[in-house]
Structure formats: C-alpha cells, structure tokens
C-alpha positions in Angstrom: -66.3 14.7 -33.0 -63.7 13.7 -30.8 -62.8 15.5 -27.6 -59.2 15.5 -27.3 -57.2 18.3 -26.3 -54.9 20.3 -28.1 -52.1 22.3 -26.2 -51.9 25.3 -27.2 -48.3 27.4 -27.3 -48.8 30.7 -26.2 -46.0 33.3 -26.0 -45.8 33.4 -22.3 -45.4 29.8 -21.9 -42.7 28.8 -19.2 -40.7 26.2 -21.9 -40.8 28.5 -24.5 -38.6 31.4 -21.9 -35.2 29.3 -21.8 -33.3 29.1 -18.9 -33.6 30.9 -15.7 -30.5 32.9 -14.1 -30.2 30.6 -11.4 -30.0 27.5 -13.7 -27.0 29.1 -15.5 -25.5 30.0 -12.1 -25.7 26.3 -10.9 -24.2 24.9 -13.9 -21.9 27.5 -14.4 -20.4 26.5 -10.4 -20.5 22.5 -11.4 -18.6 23.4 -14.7 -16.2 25.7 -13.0 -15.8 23.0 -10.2 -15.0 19.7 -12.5 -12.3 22.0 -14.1 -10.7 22.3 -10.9 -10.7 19.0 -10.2 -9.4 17.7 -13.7 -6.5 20.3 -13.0 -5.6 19.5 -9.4 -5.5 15.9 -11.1 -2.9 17.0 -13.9 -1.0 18.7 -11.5 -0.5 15.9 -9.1 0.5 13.7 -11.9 2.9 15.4 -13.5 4.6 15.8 -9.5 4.8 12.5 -9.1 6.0 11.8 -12.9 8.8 14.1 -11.7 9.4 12.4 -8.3 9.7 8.6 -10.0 11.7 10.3 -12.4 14.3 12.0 -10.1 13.8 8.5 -8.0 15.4 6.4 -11.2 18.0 8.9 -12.1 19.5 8.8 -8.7 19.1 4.9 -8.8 21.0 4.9 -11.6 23.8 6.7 -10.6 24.1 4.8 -7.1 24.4 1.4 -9.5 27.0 3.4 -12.2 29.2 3.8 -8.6 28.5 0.2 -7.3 29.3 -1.1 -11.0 32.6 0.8 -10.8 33.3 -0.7 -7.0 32.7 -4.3 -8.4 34.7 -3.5 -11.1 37.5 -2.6 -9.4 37.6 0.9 -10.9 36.8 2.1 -7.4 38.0 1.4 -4.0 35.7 -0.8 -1.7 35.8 2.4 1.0 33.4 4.5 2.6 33.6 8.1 1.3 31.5 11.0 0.2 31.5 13.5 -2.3 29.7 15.5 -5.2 28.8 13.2 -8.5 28.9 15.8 -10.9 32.7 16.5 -9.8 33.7 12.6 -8.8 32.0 10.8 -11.8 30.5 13.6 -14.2 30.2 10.5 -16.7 27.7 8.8 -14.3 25.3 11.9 -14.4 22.3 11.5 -16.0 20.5 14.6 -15.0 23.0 17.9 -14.7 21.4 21.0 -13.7 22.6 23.9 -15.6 23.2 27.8 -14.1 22.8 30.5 -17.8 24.5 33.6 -17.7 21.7 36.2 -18.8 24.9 38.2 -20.6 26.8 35.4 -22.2 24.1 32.9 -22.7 26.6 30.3 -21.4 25.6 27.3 -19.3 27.3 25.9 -16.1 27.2 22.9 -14.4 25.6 23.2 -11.0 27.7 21.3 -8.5 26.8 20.1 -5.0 24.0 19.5 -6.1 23.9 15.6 -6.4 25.9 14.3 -3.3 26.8 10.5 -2.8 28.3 8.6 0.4 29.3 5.3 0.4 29.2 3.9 3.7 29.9 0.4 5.3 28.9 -2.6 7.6 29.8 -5.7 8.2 27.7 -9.0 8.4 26.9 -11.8 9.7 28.5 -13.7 6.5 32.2 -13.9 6.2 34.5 -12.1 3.7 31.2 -9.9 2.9 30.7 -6.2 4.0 27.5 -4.9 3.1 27.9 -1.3 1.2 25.5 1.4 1.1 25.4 4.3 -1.5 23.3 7.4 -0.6 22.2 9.4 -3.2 21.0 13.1 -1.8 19.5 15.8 -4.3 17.5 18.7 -3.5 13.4 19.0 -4.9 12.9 22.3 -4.5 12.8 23.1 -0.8 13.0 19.3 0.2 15.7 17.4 0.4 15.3 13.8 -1.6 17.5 10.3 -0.6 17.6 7.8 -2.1 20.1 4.5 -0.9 21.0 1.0 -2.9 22.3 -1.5 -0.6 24.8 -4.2 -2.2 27.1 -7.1 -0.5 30.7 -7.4 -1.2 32.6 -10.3 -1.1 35.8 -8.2 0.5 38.8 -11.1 0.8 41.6 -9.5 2.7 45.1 -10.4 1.0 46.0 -12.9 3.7 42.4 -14.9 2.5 44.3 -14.6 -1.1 47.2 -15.8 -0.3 46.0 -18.4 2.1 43.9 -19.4 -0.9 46.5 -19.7 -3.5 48.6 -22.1 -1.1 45.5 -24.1 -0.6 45.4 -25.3 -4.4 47.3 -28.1 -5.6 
C-alpha cells in the first residue's frame, strides 16, 4: 500500500473560517479610496468641460463683433459695453434670473462685458484691434481677448487712391 497523505478538512480549519475582520477592513479602505479617486477625476473633468466651453462661447462672440467691424456694420473704434444689451443676437450663452412667483425668466445683463481697444503698428494703413471678452465663473473673473489687424485707410488714402487710377 501506498503512503501518501490525505488532508483531512476538519471544522476548525483556518480556510474553511472565511475572512478575518481586518481583511474586510483593508479592502473596505482600498474600495472606499479608488471611489474617491474616480470622483475627484469626474469632477475635474466636467470643470474643465465647462471652462473650454465658456472659453469658445466668448470666442465666438469676440469674432460675431470683429465680423461686424469688417463688415462695416460697426465702427472701427475703441469702446466698451455689455453684449447682452449691445448685440443680444451675438450671445450664445444668456444667463437667465426666474421669478419664484411668476416663473418668468430675465436676461442677466452685465454679465458678459466686451472692450474693443486699439494700437497701431509697425505696417501702414493697419491698426491692430483687440476685443476683450470678460465673464464671471463663479467667484473668478474669466478673459478672454482675439487680436485682429485692420486695414484702416483714412479718406484722404481714398481719395488719393482714386486720383491715382487712370
């Protein structure tokens, strides 16, 4: 006869007892702490979802003003204002107050400033022209500026110009 060995389960076996308190404790902490992690994750993405987000909204409404200055629509000036109020067609984000009584919603204004500032350059007949989006993010205040050159002929270059041709 052979002499190999059997193992033999007996009730007070350590593998047959399940886990100890200590392991349920440990895994428990490394659980709790890869949920924290996966939501601090989540929660800094959607914050900087909303930041690009605000960032191209406000560069499209400095290009719907510079679109309107090359179009003639506007004045080639510097001057400074609210965009909900100056061009509430350019707005592609309106913040709303509600009246808890009426249910009625209102435009928020001053809000979503613009200045248009100027310089001049090293080129001639062009003026370079700034426009400065400013919005509040919460308790920060948020900028953001498009920078475009103007070809700015004074009327004497005009006329000038039109005796020139033949």
């Amino acid at each position: 006869m052979s002499a190999r060995r059997r193992s033999i389960r007996r009730p007070g076996n350590r593998r047959d007892q399940g886990l100890t308190l200590i392991e349920v404790l440990i895994a428990v902490v490394v659980l709790t702490a890869g949920i924290v992690v996966v939501a601090s994750g989540l929660t800094t993405a959607l914050r900087a979802e909303s930041w690009a987000e605000d960032e191209a909204r406000a560069a499209t409404v400095a290009g719907a003003i510079l679109a309107r200055m090359e179009a003639g629509e506007l004045p080639i000036e510097e001057t400074s204002g609210d965009v909900a109020s100056d061009f509430p067609d350019d707005v592609p984000w309106q913040r709303y107050d509600l009246d808890a009584d009426t249910q009625e919603r209102t435009p928020v204004t001053g809000d979503l400033l613009y200045e248009i500032t100027m310089a001049t350059t090293d080129l001639e007949d062009f003026e370079e022209v700034t426009v400065t989006i400013a919005w509040t993010d919460g308790p920060t205040q948020r900028t953001l500026s498009v920078v475009r050159l103007f070809n700015v002929w004074e009327e004497a270059d005009a006329a000038a110009a039109e005796e020139e041709t033949p």
